[in-house]
N, C-alpha and C positions, 0 to 999 in steps of 0.2 A: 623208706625210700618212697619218694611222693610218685604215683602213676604216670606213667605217658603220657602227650598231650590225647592225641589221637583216640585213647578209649575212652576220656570225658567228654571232647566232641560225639564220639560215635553214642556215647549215654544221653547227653544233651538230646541229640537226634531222636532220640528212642522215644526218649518223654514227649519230645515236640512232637513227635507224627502222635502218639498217644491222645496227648490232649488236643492237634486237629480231630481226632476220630472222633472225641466225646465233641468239643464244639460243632459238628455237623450233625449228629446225634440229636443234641440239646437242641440246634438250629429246625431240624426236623421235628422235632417234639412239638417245639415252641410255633411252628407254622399248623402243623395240626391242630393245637388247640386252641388258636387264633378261627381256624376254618369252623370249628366246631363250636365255637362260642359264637359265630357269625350265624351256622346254621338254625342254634337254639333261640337265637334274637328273633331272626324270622318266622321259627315255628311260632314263638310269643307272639309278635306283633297280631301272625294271624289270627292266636287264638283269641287275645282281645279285642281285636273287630267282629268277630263271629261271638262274642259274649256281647257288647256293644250292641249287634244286630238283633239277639235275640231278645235282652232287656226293653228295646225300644219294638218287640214283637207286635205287642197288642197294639199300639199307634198306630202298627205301616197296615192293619187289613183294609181292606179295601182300596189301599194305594196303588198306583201305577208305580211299577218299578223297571229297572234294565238290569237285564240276567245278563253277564258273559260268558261269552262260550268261550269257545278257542280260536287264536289268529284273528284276537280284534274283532270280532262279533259277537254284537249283541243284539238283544230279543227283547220285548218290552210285555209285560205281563201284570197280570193283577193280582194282587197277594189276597188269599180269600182266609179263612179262618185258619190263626196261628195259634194253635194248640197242641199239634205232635211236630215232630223235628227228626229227621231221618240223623244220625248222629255216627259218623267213620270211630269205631272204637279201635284199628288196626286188626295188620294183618290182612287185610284186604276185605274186613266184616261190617256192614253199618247195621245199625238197629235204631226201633223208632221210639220215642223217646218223648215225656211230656215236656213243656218247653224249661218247667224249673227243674228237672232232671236233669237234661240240657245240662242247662247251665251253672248246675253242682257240678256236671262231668267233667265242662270245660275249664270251670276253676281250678278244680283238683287237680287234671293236667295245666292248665296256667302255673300251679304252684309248682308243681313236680319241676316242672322247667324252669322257674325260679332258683332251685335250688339246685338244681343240675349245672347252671350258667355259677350259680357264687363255687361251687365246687371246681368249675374247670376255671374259672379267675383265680381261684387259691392254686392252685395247678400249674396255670399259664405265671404267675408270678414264683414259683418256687422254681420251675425252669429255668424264668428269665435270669431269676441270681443264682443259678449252677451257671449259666452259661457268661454268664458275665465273669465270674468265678473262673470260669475255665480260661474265657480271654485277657484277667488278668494275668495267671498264670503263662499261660503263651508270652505276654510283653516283658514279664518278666526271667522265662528264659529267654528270649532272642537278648535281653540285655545281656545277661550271663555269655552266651554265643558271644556276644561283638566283646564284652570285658577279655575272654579266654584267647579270642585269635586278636586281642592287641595287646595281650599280657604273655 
C-alpha cells in the first residue's frame, strides 16, 4: 500500500530544512575562507615590500626618507648604516637581525604564506562544490515538492 501524501511532504520538509542547514554552513565556511585568503594576500603583499626594502638596503644609506606614523603622518629621516634590522618574529617579540638574516626570515615567512594561501584555495574550492552540490540538491527537491502537490 503506497504511503500517504502528507508523510512524503512532511519527509520532503525534513531533507529541505536539512540541506538549508548544511547550505548555510558551507555559505559560512566558504566566506571565512574567502576572509582568510584576503588576510594571507595582505600579510604577502607586506612581506614583499619589506623584502624589496631590505634588498635595495645598502642603496637608501644615506638617503632622505619618510617614515609613517599613525593618522597620516609622516617624519622625514636619514637612513644611516643599514646593517642590523630590528625584525617582529610574533607574539609580540622583535630581535635584531643582520640584514641577510632579514631577509632569509622574511622569505621563509613569504613561503610559509605561499602555501598556506594554495591550502586555503584547495579548501575554499572544495567548499565551493559541496555547496553547489548542496544547492543542487535543494532545486532539485523543490522540483519533487511541486511534481508531489500537482500529482
Amino acid at each position: 500500500m503506497p504511503e500517504p501524501q502528507p508523510k512524503k511532504t512532511q519527509d520532503l520538509n525534513e531533507i529541505f530544512m536539512q540541506l538549508r542547514y548544511l547550505q548555510n554552513l558551507y555559505g559560512q565556511q566558504y566566506e571565512n575562507l574567502e576572509n582568510n585568503i584576503a588576510t594571507y594576500n595582505l600579510a604577502n603583499s607586506s612581506l614583499q615590500r619589506n623584502i624589496e626594502m631590505l634588498e635595495r638596503s645598502k642603496s637608501m644609506e644615506g638617503s632622505n626618507i619618510m617614515i609613517g606614523g599613525e593618522g597620516g603622518a609622516y617624519m622625514s629621516a636619514k637612513v644611516g648604516k643599514a646593517d642590523r634590522i630590528i625584525t617582529y618574529i610574533g607574539g609580540g617579540y622583535m630581535i635584531e637581525k643582520s640584514v641577510e638574516d632579514a631577509l632569509t626570515f622574511l622569505r621563509e615567512n613569504e613561503k610559509r604564506g605561499i602555501e598556506m594561501l594554495s591550502k586555503l584555495q584547495a579548501e575554499k574550492k572544495q567548499v565551493e562544490k559541496e555547496l553547489l552540490d548542496v544547492q543542487y540538491k535543494m532545486n532539485s527537491l523543490q522540483y519533487q515538492q511541486q511534481a508531489a502537490a500537482q500529482g
